[in-house]
Legacy VTK file of the C-alpha trace (Angstrom):
# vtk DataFile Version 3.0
C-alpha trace
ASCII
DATASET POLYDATA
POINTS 645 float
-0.263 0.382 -53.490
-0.905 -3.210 -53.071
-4.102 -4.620 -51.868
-4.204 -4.688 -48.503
-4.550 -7.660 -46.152
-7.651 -8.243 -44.103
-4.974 -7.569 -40.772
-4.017 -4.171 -42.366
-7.859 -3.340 -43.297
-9.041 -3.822 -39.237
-5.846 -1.756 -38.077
-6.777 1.031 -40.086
-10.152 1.104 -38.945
-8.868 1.092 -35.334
-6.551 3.869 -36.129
-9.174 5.646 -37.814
-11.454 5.228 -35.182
-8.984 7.027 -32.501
-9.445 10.646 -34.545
-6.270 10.868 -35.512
-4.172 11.580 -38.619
-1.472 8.875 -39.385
0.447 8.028 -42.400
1.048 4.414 -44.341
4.437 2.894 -45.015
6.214 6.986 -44.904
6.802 9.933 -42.742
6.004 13.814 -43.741
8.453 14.338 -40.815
11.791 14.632 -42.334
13.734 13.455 -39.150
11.637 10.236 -39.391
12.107 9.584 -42.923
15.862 10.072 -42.468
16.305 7.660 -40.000
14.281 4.992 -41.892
16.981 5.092 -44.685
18.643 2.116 -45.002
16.124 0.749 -42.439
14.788 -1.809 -44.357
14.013 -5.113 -42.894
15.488 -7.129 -46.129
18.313 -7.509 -44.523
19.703 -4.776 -46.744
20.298 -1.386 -47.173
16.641 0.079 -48.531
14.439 2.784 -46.862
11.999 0.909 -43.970
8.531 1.313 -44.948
6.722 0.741 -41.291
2.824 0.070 -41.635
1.616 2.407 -40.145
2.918 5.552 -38.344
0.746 8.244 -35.749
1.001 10.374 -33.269
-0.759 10.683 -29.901
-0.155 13.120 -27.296
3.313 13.382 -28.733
3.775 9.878 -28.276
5.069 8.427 -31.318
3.115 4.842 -32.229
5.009 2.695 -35.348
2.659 -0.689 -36.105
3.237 -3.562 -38.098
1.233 -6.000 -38.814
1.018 -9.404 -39.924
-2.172 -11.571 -41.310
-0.893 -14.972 -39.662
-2.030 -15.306 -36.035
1.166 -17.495 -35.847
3.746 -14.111 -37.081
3.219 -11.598 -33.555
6.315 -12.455 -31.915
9.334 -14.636 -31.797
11.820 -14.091 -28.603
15.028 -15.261 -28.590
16.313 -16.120 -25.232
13.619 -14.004 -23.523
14.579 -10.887 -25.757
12.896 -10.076 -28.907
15.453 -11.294 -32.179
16.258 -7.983 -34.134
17.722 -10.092 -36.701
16.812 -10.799 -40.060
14.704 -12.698 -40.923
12.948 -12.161 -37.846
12.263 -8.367 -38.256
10.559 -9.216 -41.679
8.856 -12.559 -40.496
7.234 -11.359 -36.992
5.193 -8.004 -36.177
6.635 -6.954 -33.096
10.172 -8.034 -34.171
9.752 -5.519 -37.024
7.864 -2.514 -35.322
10.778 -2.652 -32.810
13.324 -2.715 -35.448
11.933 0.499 -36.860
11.810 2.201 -33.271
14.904 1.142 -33.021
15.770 3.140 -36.079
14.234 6.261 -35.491
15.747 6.880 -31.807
19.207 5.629 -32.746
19.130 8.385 -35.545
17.052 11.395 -34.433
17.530 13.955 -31.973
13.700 14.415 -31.079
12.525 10.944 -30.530
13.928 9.241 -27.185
11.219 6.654 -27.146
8.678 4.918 -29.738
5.658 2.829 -28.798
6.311 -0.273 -31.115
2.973 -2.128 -31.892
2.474 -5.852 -33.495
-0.755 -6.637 -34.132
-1.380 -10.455 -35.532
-4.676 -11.318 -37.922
-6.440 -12.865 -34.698
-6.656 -9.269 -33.683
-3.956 -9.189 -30.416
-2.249 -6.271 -29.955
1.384 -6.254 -28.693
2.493 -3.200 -27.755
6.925 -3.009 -26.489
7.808 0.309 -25.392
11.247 1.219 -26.750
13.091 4.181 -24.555
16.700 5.642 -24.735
19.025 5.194 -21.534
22.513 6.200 -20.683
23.878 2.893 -21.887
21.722 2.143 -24.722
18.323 1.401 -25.951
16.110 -0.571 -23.586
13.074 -2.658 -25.094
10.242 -3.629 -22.428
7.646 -5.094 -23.551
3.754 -4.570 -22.298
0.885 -6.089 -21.359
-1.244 -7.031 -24.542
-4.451 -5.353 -25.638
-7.626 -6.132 -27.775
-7.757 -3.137 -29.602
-6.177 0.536 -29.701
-8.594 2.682 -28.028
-5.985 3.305 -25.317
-3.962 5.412 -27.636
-6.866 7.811 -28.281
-5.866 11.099 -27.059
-8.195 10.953 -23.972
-6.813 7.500 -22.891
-2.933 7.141 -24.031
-2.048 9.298 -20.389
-2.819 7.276 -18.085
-2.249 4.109 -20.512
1.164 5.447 -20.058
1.502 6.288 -16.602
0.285 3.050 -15.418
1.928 0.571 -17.998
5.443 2.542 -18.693
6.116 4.572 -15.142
4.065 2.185 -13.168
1.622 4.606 -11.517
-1.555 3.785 -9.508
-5.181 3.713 -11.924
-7.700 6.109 -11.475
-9.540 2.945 -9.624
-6.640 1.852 -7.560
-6.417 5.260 -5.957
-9.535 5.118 -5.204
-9.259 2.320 -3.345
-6.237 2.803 -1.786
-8.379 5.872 -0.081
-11.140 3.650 0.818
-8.573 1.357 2.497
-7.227 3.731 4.697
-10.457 5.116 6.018
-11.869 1.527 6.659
-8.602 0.543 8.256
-8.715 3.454 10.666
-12.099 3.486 11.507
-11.976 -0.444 11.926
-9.169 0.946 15.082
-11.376 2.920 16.072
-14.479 1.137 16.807
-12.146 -1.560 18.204
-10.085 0.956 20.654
-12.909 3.579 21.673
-15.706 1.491 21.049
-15.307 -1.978 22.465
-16.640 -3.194 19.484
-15.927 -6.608 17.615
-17.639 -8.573 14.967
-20.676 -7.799 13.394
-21.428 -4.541 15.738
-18.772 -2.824 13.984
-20.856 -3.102 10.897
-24.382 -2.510 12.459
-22.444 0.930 14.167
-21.663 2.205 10.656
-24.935 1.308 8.987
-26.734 3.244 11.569
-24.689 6.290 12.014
-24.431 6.552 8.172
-28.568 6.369 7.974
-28.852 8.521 10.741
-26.506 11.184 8.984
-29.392 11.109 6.141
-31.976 13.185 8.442
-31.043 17.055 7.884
-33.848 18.299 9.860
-31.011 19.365 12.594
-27.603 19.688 12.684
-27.113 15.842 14.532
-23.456 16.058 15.430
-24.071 19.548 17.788
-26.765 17.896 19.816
-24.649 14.889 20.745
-23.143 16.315 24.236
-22.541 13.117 26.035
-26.049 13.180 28.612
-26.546 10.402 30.646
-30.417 11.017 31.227
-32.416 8.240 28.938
-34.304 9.306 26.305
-31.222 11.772 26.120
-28.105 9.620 25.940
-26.343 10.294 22.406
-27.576 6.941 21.119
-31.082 8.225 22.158
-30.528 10.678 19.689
-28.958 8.395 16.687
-31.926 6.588 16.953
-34.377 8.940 16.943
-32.354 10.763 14.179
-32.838 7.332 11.963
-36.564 7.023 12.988
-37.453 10.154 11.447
-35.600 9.675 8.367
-37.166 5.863 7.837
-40.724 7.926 8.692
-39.831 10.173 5.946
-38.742 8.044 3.185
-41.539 5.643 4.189
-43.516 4.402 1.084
-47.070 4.659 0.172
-49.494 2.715 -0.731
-49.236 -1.088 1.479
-46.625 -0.706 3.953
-46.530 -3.700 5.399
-43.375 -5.063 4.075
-41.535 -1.965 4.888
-42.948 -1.829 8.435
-41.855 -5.047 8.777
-38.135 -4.850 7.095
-37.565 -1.402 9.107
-38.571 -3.251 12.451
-35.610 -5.543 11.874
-33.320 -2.676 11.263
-34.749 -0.789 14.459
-33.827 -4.169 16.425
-30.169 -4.502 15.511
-29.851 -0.631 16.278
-31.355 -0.779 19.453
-28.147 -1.703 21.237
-26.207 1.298 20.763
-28.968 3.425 22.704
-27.783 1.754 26.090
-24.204 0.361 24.987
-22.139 2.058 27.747
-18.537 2.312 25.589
-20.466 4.457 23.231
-22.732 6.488 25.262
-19.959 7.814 27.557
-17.532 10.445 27.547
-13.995 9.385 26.087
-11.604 11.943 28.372
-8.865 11.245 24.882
-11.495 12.153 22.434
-13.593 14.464 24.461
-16.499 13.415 23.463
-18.759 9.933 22.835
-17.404 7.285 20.878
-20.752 8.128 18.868
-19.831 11.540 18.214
-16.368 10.693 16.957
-17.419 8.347 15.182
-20.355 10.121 13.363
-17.915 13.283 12.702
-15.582 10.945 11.170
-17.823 8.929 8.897
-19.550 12.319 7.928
-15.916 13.874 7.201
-14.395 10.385 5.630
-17.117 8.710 3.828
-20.628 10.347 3.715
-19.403 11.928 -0.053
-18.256 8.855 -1.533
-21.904 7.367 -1.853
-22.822 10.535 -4.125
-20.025 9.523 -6.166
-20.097 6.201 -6.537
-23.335 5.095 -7.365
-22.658 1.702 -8.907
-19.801 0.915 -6.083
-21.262 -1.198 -3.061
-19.597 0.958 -0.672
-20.953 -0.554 2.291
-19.812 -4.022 1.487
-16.648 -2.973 0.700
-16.094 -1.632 3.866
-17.216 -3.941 5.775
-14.954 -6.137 3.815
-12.231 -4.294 4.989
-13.706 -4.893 8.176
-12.959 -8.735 7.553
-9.541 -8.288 6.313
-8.384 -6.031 9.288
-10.665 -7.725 11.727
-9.210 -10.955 11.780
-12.080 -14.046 13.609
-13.980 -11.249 14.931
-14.161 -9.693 11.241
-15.015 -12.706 9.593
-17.875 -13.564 12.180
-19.371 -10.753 9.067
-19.665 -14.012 6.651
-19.363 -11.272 3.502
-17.849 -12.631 0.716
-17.644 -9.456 -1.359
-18.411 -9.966 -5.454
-16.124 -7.322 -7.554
-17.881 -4.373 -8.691
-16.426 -5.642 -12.529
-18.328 -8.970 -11.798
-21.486 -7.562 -10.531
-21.651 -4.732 -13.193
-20.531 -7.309 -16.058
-23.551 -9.956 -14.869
-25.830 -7.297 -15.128
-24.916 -6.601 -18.406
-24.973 -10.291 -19.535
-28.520 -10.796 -19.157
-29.563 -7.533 -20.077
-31.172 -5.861 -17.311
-33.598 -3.317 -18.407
-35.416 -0.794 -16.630
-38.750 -3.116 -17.024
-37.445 -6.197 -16.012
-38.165 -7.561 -12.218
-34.601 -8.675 -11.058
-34.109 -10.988 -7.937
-30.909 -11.744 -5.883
-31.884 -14.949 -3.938
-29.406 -14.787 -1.546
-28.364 -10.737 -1.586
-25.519 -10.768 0.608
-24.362 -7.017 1.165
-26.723 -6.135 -1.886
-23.951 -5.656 -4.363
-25.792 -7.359 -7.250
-29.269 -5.388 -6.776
-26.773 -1.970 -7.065
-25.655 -2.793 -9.661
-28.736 -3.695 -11.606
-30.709 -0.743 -10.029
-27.982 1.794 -11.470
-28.318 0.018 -15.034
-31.796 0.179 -14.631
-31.867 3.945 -13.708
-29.395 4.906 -16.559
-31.410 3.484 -19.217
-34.963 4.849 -17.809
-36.741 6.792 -19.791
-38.379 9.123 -17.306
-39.057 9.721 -13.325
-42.195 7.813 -13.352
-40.157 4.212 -14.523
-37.425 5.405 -11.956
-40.632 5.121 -9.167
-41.655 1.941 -10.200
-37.961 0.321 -10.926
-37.133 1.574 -7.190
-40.338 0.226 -5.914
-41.375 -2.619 -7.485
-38.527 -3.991 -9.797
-35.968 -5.199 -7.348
-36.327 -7.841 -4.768
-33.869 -9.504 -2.572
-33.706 -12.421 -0.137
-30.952 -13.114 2.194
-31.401 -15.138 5.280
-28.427 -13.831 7.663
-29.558 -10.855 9.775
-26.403 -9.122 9.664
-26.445 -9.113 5.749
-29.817 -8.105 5.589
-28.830 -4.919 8.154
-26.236 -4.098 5.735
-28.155 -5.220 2.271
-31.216 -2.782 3.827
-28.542 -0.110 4.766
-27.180 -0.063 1.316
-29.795 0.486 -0.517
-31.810 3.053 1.396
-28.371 5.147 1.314
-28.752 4.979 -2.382
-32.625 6.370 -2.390
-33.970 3.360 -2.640
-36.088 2.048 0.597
-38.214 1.139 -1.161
-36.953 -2.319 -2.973
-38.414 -5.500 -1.596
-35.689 -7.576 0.343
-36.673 -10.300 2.859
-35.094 -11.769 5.428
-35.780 -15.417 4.994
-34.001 -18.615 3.557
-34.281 -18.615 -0.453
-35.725 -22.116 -0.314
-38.234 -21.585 2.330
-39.797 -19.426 -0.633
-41.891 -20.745 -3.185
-41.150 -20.827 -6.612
-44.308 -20.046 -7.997
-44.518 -17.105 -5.687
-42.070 -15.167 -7.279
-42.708 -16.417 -10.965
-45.995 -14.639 -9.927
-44.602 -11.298 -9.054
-42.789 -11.409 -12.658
-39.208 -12.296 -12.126
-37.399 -12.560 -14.694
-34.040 -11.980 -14.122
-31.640 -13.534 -11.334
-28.479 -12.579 -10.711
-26.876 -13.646 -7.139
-23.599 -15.561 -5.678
-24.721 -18.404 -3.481
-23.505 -19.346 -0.145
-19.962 -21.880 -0.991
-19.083 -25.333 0.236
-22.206 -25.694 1.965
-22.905 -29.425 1.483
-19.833 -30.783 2.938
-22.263 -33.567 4.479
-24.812 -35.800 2.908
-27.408 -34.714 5.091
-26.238 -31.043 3.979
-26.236 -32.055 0.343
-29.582 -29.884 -0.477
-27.169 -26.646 0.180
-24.991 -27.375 -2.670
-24.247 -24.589 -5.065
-26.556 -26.446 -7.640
-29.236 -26.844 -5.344
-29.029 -23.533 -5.256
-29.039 -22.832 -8.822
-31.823 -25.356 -9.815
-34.363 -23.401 -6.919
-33.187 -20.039 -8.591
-34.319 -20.889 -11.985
-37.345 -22.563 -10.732
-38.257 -18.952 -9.643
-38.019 -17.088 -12.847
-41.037 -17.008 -15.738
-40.428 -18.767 -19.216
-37.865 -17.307 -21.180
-36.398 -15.661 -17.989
-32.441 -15.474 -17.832
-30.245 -16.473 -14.668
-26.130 -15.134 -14.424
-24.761 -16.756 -11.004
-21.114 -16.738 -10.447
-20.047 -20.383 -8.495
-16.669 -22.419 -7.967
-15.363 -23.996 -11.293
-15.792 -26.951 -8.947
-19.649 -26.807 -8.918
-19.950 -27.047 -13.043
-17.874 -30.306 -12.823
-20.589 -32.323 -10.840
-18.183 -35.417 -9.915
-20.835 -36.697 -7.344
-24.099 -38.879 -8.457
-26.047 -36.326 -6.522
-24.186 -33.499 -8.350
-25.288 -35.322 -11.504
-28.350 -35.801 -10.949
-29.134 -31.900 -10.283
-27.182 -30.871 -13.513
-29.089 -33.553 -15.469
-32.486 -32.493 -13.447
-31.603 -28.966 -14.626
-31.493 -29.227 -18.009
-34.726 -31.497 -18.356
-36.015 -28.202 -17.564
-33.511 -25.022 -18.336
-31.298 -24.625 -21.138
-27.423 -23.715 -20.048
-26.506 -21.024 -22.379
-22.473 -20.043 -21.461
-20.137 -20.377 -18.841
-17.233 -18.414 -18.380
-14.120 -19.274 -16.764
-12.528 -16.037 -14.658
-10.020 -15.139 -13.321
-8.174 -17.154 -10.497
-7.937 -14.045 -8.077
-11.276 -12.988 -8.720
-12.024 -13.710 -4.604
-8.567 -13.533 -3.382
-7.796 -15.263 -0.173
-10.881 -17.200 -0.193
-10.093 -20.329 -1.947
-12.331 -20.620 -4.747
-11.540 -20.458 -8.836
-14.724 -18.820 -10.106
-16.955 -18.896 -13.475
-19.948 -17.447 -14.427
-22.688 -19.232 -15.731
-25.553 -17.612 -17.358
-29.372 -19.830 -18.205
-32.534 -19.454 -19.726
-35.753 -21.197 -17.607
-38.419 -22.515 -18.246
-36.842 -24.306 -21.783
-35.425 -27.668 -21.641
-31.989 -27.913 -23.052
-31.586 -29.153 -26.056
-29.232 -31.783 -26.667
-28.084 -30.245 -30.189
-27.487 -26.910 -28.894
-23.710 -25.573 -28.695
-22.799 -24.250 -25.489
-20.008 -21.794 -25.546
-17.667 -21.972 -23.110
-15.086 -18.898 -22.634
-11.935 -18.271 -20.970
-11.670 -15.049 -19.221
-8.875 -15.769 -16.677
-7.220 -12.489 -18.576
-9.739 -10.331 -17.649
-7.351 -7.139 -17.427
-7.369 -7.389 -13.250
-4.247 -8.297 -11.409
-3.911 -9.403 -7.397
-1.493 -6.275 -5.754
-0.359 -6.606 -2.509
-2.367 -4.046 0.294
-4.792 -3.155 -3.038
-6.257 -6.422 -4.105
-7.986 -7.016 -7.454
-7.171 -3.594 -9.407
-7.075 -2.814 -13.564
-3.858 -4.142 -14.611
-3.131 -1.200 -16.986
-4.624 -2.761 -19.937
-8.195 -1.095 -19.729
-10.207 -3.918 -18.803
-12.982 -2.426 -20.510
-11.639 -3.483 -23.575
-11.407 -6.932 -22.743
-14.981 -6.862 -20.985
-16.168 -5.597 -24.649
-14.328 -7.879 -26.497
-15.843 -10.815 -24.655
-19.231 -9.414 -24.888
-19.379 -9.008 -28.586
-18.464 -12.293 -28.506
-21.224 -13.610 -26.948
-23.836 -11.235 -28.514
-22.488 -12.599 -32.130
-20.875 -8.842 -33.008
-17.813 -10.987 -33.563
-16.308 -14.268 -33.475
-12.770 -15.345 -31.881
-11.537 -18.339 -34.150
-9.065 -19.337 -31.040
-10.258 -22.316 -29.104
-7.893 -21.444 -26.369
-10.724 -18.385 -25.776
-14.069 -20.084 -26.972
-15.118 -23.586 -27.667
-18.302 -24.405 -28.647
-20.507 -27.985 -27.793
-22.948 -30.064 -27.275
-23.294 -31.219 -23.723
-24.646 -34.046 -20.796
-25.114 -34.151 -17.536
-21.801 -36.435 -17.298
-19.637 -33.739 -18.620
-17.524 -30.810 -17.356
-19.111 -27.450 -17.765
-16.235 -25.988 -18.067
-13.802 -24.089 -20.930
-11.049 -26.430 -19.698
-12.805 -29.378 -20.067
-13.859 -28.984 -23.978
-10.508 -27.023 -24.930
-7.744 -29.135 -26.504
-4.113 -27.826 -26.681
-1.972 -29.362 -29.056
0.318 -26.911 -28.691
4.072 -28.544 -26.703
4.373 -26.587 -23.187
7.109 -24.834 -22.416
8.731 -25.862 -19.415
7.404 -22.993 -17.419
3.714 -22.963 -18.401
4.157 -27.005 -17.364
4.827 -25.820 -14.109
3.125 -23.564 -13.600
-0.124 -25.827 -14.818
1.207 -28.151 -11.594
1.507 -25.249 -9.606
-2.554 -23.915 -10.754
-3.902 -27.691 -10.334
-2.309 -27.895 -6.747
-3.487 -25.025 -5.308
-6.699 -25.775 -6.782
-7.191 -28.933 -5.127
-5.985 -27.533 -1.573
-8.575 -25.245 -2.075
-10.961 -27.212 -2.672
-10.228 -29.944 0.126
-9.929 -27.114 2.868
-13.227 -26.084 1.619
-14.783 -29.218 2.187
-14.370 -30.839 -1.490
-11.610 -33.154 -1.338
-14.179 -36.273 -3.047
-14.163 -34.382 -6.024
-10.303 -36.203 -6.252
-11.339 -39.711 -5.084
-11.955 -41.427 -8.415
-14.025 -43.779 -6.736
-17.115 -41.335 -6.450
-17.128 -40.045 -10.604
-17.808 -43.874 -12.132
-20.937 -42.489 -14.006
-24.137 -44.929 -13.377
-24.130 -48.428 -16.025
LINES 1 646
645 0 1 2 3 4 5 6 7 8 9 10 11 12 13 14 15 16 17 18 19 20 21 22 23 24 25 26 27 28 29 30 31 32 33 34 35 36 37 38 39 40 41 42 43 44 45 46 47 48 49 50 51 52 53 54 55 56 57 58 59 60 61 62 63 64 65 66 67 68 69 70 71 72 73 74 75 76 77 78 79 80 81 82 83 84 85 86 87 88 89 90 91 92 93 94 95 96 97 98 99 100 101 102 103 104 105 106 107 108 109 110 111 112 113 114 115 116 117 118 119 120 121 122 123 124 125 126 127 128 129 130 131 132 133 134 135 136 137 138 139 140 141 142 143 144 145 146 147 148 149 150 151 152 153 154 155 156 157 158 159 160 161 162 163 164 165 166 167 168 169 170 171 172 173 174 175 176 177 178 179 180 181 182 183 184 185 186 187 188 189 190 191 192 193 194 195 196 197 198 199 200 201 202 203 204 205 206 207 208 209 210 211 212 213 214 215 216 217 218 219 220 221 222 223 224 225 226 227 228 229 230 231 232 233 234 235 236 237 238 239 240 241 242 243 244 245 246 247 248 249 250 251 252 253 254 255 256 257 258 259 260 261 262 263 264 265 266 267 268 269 270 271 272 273 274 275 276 277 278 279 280 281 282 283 284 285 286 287 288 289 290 291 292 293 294 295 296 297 298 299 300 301 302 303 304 305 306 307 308 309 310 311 312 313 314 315 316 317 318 319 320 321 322 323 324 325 326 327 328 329 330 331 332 333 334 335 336 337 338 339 340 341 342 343 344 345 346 347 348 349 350 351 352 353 354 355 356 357 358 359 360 361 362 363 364 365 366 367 368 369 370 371 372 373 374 375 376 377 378 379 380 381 382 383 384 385 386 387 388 389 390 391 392 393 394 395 396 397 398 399 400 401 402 403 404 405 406 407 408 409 410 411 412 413 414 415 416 417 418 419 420 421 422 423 424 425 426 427 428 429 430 431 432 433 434 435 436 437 438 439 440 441 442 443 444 445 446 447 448 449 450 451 452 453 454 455 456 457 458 459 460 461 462 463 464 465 466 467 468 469 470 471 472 473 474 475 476 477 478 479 480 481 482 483 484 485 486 487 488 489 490 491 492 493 494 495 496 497 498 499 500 501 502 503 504 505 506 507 508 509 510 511 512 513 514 515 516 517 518 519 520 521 522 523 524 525 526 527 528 529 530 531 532 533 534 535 536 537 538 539 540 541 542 543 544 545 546 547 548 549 550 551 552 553 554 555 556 557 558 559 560 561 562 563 564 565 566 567 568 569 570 571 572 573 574 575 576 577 578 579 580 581 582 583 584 585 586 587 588 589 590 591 592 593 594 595 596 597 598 599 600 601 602 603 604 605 606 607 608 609 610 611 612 613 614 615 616 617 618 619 620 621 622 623 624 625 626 627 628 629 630 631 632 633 634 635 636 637 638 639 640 641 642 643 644
């Protein structure tokens, strides 16, 4: 056998890796070997000698590969060419050629997974299927390796990419939809309720559903007395529970959060919509809706830890809810994101972790569960829930829910304040040992010159001001923010890295906040080090992050396992390997004056088709509407980037 290419070396590995026996250039199945007589992609009559051959579930896999990123595919009026020279010259061309084979000349095989893999490591995968009237050929979304055609994987690899079924995670949300779109009815029709009381309803019936000492739900009888009304007893239900999870040691802070909570509760003790009898529902609007949340929702926190629940909810809350729902200001980060920041800047179960402006608390669940999973006993779980995580956010409303959120997960105990991030001192929190941020600041803030001290890098340069040397900062902001058009705008970036070094950005996916307007990136510093102006700053694009925009789902797993793509990306940037394709890093010095962005760095020599021209006019167009409804037209006026003389 000849010496095998560096392509052929990497898909055995993979294949090896799956724990599964496969064969090289042959078949021991004598149907299979048949059919690749006179299969030969020479253009001639000889026996076809595909790469490599396995089976998975009983799903047949044939791959070919080929060492020359340039030799995956070539399609010939949008269908792949099953011609010679094209089944010899291209991967896919000549794994489907072989599929091709085998079903046209076995009785067993009705379909073949046909798999090209190119030397820069993409893997095309073309399902090939028998019909009434032929052979069909549809080909798939790519992948990054082939761990979904280990045994425990290829099923529902299958299901979703080939008969178009729902993911595990897309079910799941489809369920969480419903719920949140009826109760969201409900509280509107039984309830009375609109904006932000919907949310502060939930938060406390859910918290008052925490204190077993009774059975809440049968004392609830619809009593108009005071002190015996049902939201008397809600209340006092959540008092004893806060009393009981109360910390030790200085309570202060607690006291003092808590008393906040208490406040925007206090209304639904005298709210008369709740508090009396519904002759439809025979019972309080309290009742019904503390049966329903118990019934609906109360299991899903036990079973999705890392899930912000509550802000999800309430974002549905937004969707359904129209003005009134938006009145919420929650702009919801993806679980993915959160999880995937957290996971940047290594958060470990001793680090102190701060989310400057907390929102719904999605970023301080997420680093909490990482934090948990990697502790090494009960005593570090103490101190990570009571001294590790702090949180400022200056909205009431989001502090209700960010509160909410994280006593429901058996917290309490973490140290969020309601106050404006810049009213707080830097040194104050360098002091209590932060040294990891990770937060999503408030958009299109400075749409004013007096209002210019609320831009997104005002935002950032506070934030890193806040951490201790060496500490490391992952905030996801509009592309918009790293391309600093104004003098102000470059006169924080350049003010910035006098002090902090900018390590990565990453360009993400367009639809990662659907329906808001705003193409985001990630961008992830060290403080406390000035940048240096020799360092290389990578710059990735992500916008294929394995997530796709479905109408009535949202942002859901495209089929493709995402996780792949989140692991290929992050052994990128921790050095485990290196993409040679510009088009996904680019490495560079930078200034204050340039674009911190993959797009900006990245040239493409490469002649568009007509289509990807188009749709390049299409992207830039509905990024600058976006960005001029949001405030940000200038950044279009070319008479604001002249950079100073």
């Amino acid at each position: 056998m000849n010496e095998k290419t560096v392509t052929d070396q990497w898909v055995r590995r993979e294949i090896e890796g799956l724990n599964i026996p496969y064969e090289e250039q042959t078949s021991s199945n004598p149907e299979i070997r048949k059919a690749l007589k006179g299969a030969s992609k020479q253009n001639g009559k000889g026996i076809g000698k595909p790469e490599f051959i396995f089976n998975s579930n009983n799903h047949l896999i044939i791959i070919e590969d080929k060492l020359d990123s340039g030799k995956l595919i070539t399609p010939e009026k949008g269908e792949i060419d099953l011609k010679y020279p094209a089944i010899n010259l291209y991967a896919v061309n000549g794994a489907v050629h072989y599929a091709r084979h085998i079903i046209e000349k076995t009785i067993l095989f009705d379909e073949v997974i046909a798999i090209g893999i190119s030397g820069n490591k993409e893997v095309q995968p073309v399902f090939v299927y028998k019909e009434d009237n032929g052979i069909k050929i549809k080909k798939l979304n790519k992948l990054h390796n082939l761990s979904s055609f280990a045994q425990d994987n290829i099923e529902e690899w299958y299901s979703v990419n080939i008969l178009g079924e729902f993911t595990k995670e897309q079910k799941e949300i489809i369920e969480l939809q419903s719920i949140a779109s009826d109760i969201h009815e409900d509280l509107r029709n039984y309830g009375s309720l609109e904006g932000e009381n919907k949310a502060t309803v939930v938060s406390a019936l859910l918290l008052a559903l925490q204190d077993d000492t009774q059975n809440l739900s049968k004392t609830l009888n619809g009593r108009i007395e005071v002190e015996s009304r049902d939201g008397d007893l809600i209340f006092n239900a959540i008092n004893r529970y806060l009393q009981r999870v109360r910390p030790i040691g200085n309570t202060e802070p607690w006291d003092e959060k808590i008393s906040i909570l208490k406040n925007k509760f206090a209304f639904i003790k005298t709210n008369p919509y709740l508090n009396t009898k519904n002759t439809n529902l025979g019972c309080t609007p309290l009742k019904y809706f503390l049966n329903k949340l118990k019934d609906k929702l109360l299991d899903h926190f036990d079973k999705n830890t890392e899930f912000d629940l509550l802000g999800h909810f309430y974002g549905e809350f937004v969707k359904y809810g129209g003005s009134d729902g938006n009145s919420l200001g929650i702009v919801l980060t993806p679980r993915h994101i959160t999880s995937l920041m957290a996971e940047l800047i290594d958060i470990r179960p001793e680090d102190t972790v701060l989310d400057p402006a907390c929102g719904s608390g999605a970023f301080l669940i997420s680093a909490m569960n990482r934090m948990l999973n990697n502790a090494k006993d009960d005593n570090q779980r103490q101190d990570i829930k009571q001294n590790r995580l702090f949180g400022i956010e200056l909205q009431e409303k989001l502090f209700t829910v960010a509160t909410t959120n994280m006593i429901l997960r058996g917290d309490g105990k973490s140290n969020l304040q309601l106050a404006d991030m810049f009213t707080k001192c830097a040194e104050e929190m360098r002091e209590k040992g932060v040294n990891k941020i990770l937060f999503n600041p408030p958009y299109s803030q400075a749409k004013t010159k007096e209002l210019s001290h609320l831009s997104e890098l005002s935002f950032i340069q506070h934030a890193l001001d806040m951490l201790v040397y060496g500490g490391k900062l992952a905030v996801i902001i509009p592309q918009s923010t790293m391309v600093g058009k104004t003098k102000k705008d470059k006169e924080l970036k350049r003010e910035i890295l006098e002090k902090h070094t900018l390590e990565y950005v990453i360009t993400l996916n367009k639809n990662t906040f659907y329906g808001i307007g705003v193409n985001p990136c990630i961008a992830v510093f060290t403080a406390q080090i000035p940048h240096s102006e020799r360092k290389q700053v990578r710059f990735f694009n992500f916008e294929e992050d394995g997530y796709v925009l479905k109408k009535h789902l949202g942002l859901t797993p495209d089929g493709t396992r995402p996780e792949e793509k989140r692991r290929y990306l992050l052994d990128n940037i921790n050095g485990d390997i290196y993409d040679i394709r510009n088009e996904f890093v680019v490495k560079s010095p930078i200034t204050a004056e340039d674009e911190w962005l993959h797009s900006y760095f990245y040239f493409n020599d490469k002649i568009p088709e007509p289509e990807e021209f188009a749709k390049t006019v299409q992207d830039y167009l509905s990024f600058k509407f976006d960005q001029t409804i949001h405030g940000r037209g200038y950044l279009f006026n070319d008479e604001v980037i002249s950079p100073k003389k």
